[in-house]
N, C-alpha and C positions, 0 to 999 in steps of 0.2 A: 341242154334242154331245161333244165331246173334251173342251175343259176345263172345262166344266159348268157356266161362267156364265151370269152373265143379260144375253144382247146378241142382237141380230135374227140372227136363221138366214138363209140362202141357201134354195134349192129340196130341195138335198141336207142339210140336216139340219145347217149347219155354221155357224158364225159366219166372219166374215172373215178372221180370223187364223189361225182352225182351216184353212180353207180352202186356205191359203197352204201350210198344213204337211202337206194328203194327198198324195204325189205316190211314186211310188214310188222308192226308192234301192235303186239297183246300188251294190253294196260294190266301192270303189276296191282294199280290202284283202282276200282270199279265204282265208279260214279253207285251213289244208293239208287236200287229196284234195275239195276239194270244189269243181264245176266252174266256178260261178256262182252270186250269188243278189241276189235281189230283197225286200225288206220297205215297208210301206206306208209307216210313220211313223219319226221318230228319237223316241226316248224320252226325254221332257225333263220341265221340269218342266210344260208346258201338257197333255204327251200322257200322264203316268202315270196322271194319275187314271182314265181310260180303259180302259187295258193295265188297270190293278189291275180295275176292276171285270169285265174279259173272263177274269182269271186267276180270277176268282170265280166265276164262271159264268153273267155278266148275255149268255142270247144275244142280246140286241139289240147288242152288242160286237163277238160273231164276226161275225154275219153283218156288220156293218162296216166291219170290219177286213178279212172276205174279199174285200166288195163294192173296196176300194179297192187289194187288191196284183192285180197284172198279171206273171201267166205270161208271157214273152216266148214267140212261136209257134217260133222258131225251136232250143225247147228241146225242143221234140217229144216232153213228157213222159208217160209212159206210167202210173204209177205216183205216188199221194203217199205218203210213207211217216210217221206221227205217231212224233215223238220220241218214245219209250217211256218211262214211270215204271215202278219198279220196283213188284211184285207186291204189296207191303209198304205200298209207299207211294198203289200204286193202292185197295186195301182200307180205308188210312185215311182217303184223299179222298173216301170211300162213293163210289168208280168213276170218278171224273171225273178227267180231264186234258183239260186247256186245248188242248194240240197235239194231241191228236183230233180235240175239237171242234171248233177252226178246220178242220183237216184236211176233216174231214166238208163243212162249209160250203163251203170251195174244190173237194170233189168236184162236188157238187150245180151249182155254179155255172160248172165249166169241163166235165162230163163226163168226169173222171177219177179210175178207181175209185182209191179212200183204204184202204188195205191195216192195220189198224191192230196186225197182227199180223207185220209183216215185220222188224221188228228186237224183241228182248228187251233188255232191261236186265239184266244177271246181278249187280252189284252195288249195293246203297245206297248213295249218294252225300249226303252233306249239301248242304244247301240251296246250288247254288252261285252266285248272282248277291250273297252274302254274305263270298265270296272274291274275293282277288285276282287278276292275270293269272298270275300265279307260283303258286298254289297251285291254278289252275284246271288249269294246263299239268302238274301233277302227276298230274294224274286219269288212270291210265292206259287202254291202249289196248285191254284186256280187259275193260273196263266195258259193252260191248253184243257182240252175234250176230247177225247177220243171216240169215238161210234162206238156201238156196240158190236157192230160185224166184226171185228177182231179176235170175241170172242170164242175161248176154246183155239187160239192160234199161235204159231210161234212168228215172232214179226223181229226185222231190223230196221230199227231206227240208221237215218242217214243223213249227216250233217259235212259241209263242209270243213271245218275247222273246230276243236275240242282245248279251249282253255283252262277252262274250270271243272267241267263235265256237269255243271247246271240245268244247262239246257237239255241235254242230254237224260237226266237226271225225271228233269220236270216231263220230260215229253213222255219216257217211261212208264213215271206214276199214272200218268192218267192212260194211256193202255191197258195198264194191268187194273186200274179201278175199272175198265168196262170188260176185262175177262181176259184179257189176252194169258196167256198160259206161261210164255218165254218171252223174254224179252232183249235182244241185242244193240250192240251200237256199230257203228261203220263212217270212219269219217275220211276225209284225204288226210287232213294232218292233225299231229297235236304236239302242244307244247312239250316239250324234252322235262323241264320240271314236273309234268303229272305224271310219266311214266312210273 
């Protein structure tokens, strides 16, 4: 299911090696202002093919990905919040983003509503998992707005994919500048070197 060969499945949809590689990772390393987070897979070369077709819009992916990351209970999240794409860029994806979708799908499955309007993107950003860490950490810190309903709340942030933990990072800050209390992240993959 992950890397799309041709070898015998498990009961869950997986080959053996896929198998080995569901497990959820806590980051050793935490993105600044952001409290804790959890993603399902590292993103390698067995898991991309996967991630690419979820970032596409295959939802037999989301709900995959969802099925396999784990809310820690003790995060007592209230709120998921979808990384935001910009206005611009939502228009030319004909609506879709990936961290909604997933979003949506981890609503459905943990019982927590997916807010998809709780932060804005106020700038276009070029594509960044084509940047480096030094040109991600340039992205500043007025690139999103968070509402102020957040306030007094504990929220997870939820992205597709975690390079840098930038984005992550940025969406954070402006959360917690409009009150948010806690702040989490939740993504399907991330790179094996940010662990």
């Amino acid at each position: 299911m992950l890397c799309r060969r041709y070898r015998p499945l498990t009961a869950e949809g997986l080959c053996d090696e896929c198998r080995e590689l569901m497990h959820p990772i806590h980051l050793a390393q935490m993105p600044p202002f952001v409290d804790s987070a959890v993603c399902a897979v590292g993103y390698n070369y067995d898991t991309r093919p996967a991630v690419s077709l979820m970032k596409q819009g295959d939802s037999v992916y989301f709900r995959y990905f969802a099925e396999h990351i784990e809310i820690p209970d003790e995060w007592r999240v209230e709120l998921l919040v979808p990384v935001p794409v910009h206005p611009m860029d939502f228009f030319l994806k004909g609506g879709f983003s990936p961290a909604e979708e997933l979003s949506q799908k981890l609503s459905v499955l943990y019982g927590i509503p997916s807010v998809g309007r709780m932060v804005r993107k106020l700038k276009r950003t070029s594509q960044q998992k084509s940047k480096d860490a030094l040109e991600r950490a340039s992205m500043g810190f007025d690139v999103f707005e968070a509402s102020p309903f957040c306030e007094g709340m504990t929220v997870a942030i939820v992205d597709d994919l975690c390079v840098t933990g930038t984005t992550l990072s940025r969406c954070a800050y402006s959360l917690k500048q409009a009150g948010a209390k806690r702040v989490f992240a939740i993504c399907a993959a991330i790179r094996r070197d940010y662990e």
